[in-house]
N, C-alpha and C positions, 0 to 999 in steps of 0.2 A: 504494500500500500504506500511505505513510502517513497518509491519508487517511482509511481504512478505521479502523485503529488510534486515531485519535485521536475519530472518530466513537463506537468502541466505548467508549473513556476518558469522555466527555463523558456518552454514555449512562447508563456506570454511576456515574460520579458524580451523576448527576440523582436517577437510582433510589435512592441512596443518602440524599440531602439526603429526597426522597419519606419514605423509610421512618420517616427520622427526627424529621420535622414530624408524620407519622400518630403516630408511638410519644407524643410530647411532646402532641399532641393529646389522646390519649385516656387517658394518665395525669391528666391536668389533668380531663376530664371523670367521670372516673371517681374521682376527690376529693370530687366532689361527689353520692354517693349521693342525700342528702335531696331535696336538687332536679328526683332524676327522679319522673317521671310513677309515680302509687301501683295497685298491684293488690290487687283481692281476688278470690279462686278460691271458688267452690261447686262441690262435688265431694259423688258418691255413696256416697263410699269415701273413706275415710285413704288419702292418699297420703305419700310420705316427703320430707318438706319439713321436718328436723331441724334448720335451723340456727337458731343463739339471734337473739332478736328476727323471730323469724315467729310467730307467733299462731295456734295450732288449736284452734277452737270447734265440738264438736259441739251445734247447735242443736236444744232439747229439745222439737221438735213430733212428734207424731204421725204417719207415714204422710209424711211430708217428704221429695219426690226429692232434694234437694241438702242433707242436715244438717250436711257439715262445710264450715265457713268457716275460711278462711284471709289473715290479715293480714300487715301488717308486710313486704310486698313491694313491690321498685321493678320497672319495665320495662326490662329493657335492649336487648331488640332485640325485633320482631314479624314473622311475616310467613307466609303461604300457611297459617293455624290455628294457628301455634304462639308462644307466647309465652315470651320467654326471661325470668327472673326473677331477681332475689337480694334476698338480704334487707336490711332499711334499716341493719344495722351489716356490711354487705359492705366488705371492703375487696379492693383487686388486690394491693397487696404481700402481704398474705399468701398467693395462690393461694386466696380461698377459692370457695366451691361457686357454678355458676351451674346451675338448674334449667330446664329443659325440658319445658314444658306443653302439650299439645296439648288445643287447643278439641275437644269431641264431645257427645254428647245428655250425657253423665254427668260434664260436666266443664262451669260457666259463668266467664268469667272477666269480669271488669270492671276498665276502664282507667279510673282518673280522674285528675284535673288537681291536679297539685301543690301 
């Protein structure tokens, strides 16, 4: 039994130390907005991407599938069409907005290199 117990102890303390290298991790990473990877969205349609320092430009052509451009976006996570985004003055202490984009015929997105 003791055994068992000290097994459990050992466990959670591991799990613990884990939790707290990812936390320290990705505070630290997430300091550094500017440095991530930049997006810009071509969309058919205004979408609600309100925070300060994102960029909406409706592009003045004619007959244009995609007129509204949107800037002033970093990458925070990507995967199976959707790309997660914030804006380049995001910070974590404050809680603020992470956005959720889904790639489709009326949505282009473009990843580029920092």
């Amino acid at each position: 039994m003791s055994v068992f117990v000290a097994g459990v102890c050992v466990f959670w303390a591991l799990t613990q130390v884990t939790r707290q290298i990812a936390q320290d991790d990705a505070r630290e990473h997430a300091r550094n907005v500017q440095g991530w990877t930049r997006v810009m969205i071509l969309s058919s349609k205004r979408l609600s991407l309100p925070a300060p320092g994102t960029v909406e430009e409706r592009i003045p052509v004619k007959d244009l599938l995609l007129p509204y451009r949107y800037t002033g976006l970093r990458l925070l996570a990507a995967g199976e069409g959707r790309y997660y985004v914030v804006p380049n003055d995001w910070n974590v202490e404050n809680a603020d907005a992470i956005y959720a984009v889904r790639e489709s015929d009326d949505v282009w997105i473009s990843v580029q290199a920092p």
